[in-house]
C-alpha atoms as one frame of an Amber mdcrd trajectory, in Angstrom:
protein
  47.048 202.257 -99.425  48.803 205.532-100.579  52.286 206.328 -98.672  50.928
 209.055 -96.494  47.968 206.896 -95.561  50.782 204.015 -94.227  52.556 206.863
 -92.507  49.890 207.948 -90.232  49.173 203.902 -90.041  52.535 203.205 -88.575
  52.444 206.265 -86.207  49.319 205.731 -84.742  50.237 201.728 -84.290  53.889
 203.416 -82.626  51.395 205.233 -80.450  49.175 202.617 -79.085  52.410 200.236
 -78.401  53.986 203.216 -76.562  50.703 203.509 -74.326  51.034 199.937 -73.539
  54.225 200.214 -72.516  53.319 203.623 -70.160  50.633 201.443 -68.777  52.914
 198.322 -67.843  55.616 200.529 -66.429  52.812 202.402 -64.535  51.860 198.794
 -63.337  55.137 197.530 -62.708  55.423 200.856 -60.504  52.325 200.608 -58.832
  52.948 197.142 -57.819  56.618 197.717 -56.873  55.547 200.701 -54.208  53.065
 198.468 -52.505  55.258 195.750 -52.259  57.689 197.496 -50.595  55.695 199.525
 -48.335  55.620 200.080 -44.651  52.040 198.275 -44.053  53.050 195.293 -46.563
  56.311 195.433 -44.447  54.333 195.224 -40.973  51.880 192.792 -42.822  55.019
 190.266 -43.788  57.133 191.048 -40.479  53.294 190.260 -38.016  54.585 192.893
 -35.847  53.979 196.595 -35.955  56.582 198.434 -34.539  55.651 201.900 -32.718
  57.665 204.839 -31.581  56.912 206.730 -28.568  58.215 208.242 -25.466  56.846
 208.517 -21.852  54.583 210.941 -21.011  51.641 210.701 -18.386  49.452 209.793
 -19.782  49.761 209.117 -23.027  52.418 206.487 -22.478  53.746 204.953 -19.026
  54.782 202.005 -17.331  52.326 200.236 -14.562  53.443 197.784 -11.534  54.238
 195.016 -13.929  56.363 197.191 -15.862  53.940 197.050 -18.658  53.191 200.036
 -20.885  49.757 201.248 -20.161  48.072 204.884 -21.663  45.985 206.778 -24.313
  48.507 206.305 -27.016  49.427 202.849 -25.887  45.495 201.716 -26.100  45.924
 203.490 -29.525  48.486 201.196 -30.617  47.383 198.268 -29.154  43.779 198.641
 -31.037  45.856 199.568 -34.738  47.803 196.220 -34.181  44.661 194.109 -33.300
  42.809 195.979 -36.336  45.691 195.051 -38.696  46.078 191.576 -37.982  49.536
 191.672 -36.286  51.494 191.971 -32.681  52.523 195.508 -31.418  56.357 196.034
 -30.128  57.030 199.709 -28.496  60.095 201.478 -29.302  60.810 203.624 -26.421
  62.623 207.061 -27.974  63.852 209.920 -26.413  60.999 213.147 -27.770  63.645
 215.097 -28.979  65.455 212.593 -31.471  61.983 210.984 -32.227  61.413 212.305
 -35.636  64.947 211.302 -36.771  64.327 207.550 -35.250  61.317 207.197 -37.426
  63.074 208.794 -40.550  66.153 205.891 -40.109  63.772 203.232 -39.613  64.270
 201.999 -36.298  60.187 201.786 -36.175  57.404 201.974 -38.951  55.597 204.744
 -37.206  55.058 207.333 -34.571  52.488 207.111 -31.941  53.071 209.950 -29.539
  50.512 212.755 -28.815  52.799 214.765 -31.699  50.583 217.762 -32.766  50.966
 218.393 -36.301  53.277 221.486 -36.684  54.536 223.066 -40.270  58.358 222.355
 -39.394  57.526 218.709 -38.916  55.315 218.096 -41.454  58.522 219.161 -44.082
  60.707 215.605 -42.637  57.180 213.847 -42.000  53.604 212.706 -43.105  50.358
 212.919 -40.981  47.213 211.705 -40.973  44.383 212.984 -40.511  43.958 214.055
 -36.759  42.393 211.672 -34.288  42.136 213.849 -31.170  43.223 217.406 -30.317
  44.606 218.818 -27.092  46.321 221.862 -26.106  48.804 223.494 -24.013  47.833
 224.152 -20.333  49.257 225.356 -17.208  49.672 224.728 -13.604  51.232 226.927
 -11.168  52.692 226.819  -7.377  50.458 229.097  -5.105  52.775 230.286  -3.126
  54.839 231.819  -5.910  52.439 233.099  -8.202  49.244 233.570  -6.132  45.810
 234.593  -7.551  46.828 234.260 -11.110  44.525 234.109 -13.450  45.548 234.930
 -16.877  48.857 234.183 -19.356  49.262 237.870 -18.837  50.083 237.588 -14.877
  52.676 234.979 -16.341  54.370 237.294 -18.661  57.034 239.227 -16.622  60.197
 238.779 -16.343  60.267 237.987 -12.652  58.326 234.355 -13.659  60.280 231.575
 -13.947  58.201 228.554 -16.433  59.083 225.035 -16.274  58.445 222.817 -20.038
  59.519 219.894 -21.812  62.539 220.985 -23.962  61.527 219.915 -27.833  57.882
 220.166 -27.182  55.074 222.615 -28.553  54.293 223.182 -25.346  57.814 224.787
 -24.733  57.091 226.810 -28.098  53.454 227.887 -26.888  55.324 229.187 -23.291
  57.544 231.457 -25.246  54.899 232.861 -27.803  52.200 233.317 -25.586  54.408
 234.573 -22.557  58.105 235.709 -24.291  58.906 237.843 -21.140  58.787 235.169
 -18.725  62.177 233.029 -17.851  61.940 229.657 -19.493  63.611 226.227 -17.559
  63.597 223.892 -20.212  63.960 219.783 -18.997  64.400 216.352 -20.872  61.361
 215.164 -18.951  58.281 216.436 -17.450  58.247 215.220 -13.718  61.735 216.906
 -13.393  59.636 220.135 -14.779  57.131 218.954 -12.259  59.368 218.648  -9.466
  61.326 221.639 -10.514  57.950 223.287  -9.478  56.992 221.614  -6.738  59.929
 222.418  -5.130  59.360 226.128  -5.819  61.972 226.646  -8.398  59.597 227.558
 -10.745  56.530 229.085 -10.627  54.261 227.657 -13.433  54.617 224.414 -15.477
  52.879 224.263 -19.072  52.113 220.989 -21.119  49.647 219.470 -23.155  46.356
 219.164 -21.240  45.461 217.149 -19.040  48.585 216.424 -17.484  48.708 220.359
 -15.552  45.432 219.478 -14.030  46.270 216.044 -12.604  49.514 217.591 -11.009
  46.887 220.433  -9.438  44.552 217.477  -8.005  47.634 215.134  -6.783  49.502
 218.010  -5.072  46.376 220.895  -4.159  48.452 222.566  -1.347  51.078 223.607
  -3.534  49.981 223.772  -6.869  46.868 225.487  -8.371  45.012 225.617 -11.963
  44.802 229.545 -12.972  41.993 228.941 -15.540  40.962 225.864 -16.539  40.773
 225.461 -20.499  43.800 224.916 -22.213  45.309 227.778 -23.976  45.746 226.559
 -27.322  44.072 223.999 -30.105  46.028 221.639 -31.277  45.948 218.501 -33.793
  47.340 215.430 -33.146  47.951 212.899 -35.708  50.456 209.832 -36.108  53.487
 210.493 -38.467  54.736 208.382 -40.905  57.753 208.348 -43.301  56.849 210.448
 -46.305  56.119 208.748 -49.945  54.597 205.950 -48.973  51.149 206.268 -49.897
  49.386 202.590 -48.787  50.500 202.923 -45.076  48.584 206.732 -45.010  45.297
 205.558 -46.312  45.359 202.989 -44.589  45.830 204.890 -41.696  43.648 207.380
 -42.433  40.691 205.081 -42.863  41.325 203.288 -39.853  41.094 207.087 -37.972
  37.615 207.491 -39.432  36.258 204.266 -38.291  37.416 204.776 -34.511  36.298
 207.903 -34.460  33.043 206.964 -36.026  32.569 203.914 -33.103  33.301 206.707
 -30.403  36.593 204.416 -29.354  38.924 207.405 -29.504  36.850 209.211 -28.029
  35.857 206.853 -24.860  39.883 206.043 -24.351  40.834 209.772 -24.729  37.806
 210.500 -21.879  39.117 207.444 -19.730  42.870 208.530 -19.960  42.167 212.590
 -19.787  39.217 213.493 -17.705  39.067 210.746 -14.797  42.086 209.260 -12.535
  40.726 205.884 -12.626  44.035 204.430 -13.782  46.339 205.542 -11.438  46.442
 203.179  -8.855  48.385 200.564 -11.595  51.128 203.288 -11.840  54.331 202.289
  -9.932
């Protein structure tokens, strides 16, 4: 064998040994991220830890003190489905994001609509229901409404959820109106109820309840909610396992009509509030 011909020999043999070594590291890598992933975490831990907030009625206590609602059946059937227990983490909406982001749970469960600004600090999966913003308004105040265009004027006052899209859709669908912003939404609630305020917007189908609980004082100016919006469940961003797995788990609820059937239970009948408090 001439020189050149044990040149190319010895490059092509420094070559393949480099390619094993990509592949190992690759390996080593691989192995490395799904060890220390969120769902190998929940896996090792048996507990899946969820962050939400209250909001009727996605999430809410009944008599026993015992968190009942949508997003609280959707937990509930993602622990069953992964093997482990469920543990709520009860976290103010506005400081949510930044509670999942420092770990204090592995995930966020919450009827968050996926929004641009969120998704920079945050992964979500795929949707699993959409919603949208509503409204509800006190007849007395703003009587035979019956558009977002009677609630644009400057002379309406609009109660929200400070933090919320629904907060975001009152000001860009009605930016003359005079927004009350409140940690909460019965304080927006009772902030209209007691004639404060003259409409309340959130995500649907909470306006609507509030119409059929209190009819002689509050009223629904059109029925179908305003906007169409995603909602997914968020995650901490780069960890790939816990998102497909997530993601596949969405497409076989949705596929057995479970979503679906809770989302119709919780949203379109009242069947569940008499185990309120």
């Amino acid at each position: 064998m001439n020189t050149q011909a044990k040149s190319i020999c010895a490059v092509l043999m420094a070559l393949v040994l480099l390619l094993f070594a990509v592949a190992a590291h690759a390996g080593d890598t691989s192995r490395q991220l799904t060890e220390e992933s969120t769902l190998t975490t929940i896996q090792k831990r048996g507990t899946l830890r969820v962050g939400m907030d209250t909001f009727v009625p996605w999430a809410m206590k009944d008599k026993t003190g015992t968190f009942i609602g949508f997003e609280i059946d959707v937990a509930r059937r993602l622990a069953k489905d992964m093997g482990v227990d469920v543990e709520f983490v009860p976290t103010s909406w506005d400081g949510i994001i930044p509670a999942l982001l420092a770990g204090k749970f592995d995930l966020l469960i919450g009827g968050m609509s996926i929004r641009p600004d969120r998704a920079v600090k945050v992964n979500f999966t795929i949707p699993y229901y959409s919603t949208g913003m509503s409204i509800v308004a006190h007849k007395k105040n703003a009587p035979g409404f019956s558009s977002l265009d009677d609630f644009n004027s400057k002379d309406i006052t609009i109660a929200a959820r400070k933090g919320t899209t629904a907060a975001k859709a009152a000001q860009k669908y009605m930016p003359n109106a005079r927004m009350k912003l409140f940690n909460k939404e019965p304080q927006a609630v009772q902030e209209l109820l007691n004639g404060r305020a003259d409409a309340f917007v959130s995500m649907a189908p909470l306006p609507a309840q509030e119409a059929i609980k209190h009819p002689e004082k509050l009223y629904m100016p059109f029925e179908e909610p305003f906007t169409n919006e995603p909602n997914a469940i968020a995650v901490r961003k780069g960890d790939i396992d816990i998102l497909n797995f997530l993601d596949s788990w969405i497409r076989v609820v949705r596929a057995e009509g479970w979503i679906q059937e809770r989302q119709y239970y919780w949203f379109n009948t009242m069947d569940w509030q008499d185990q309120l408090q």
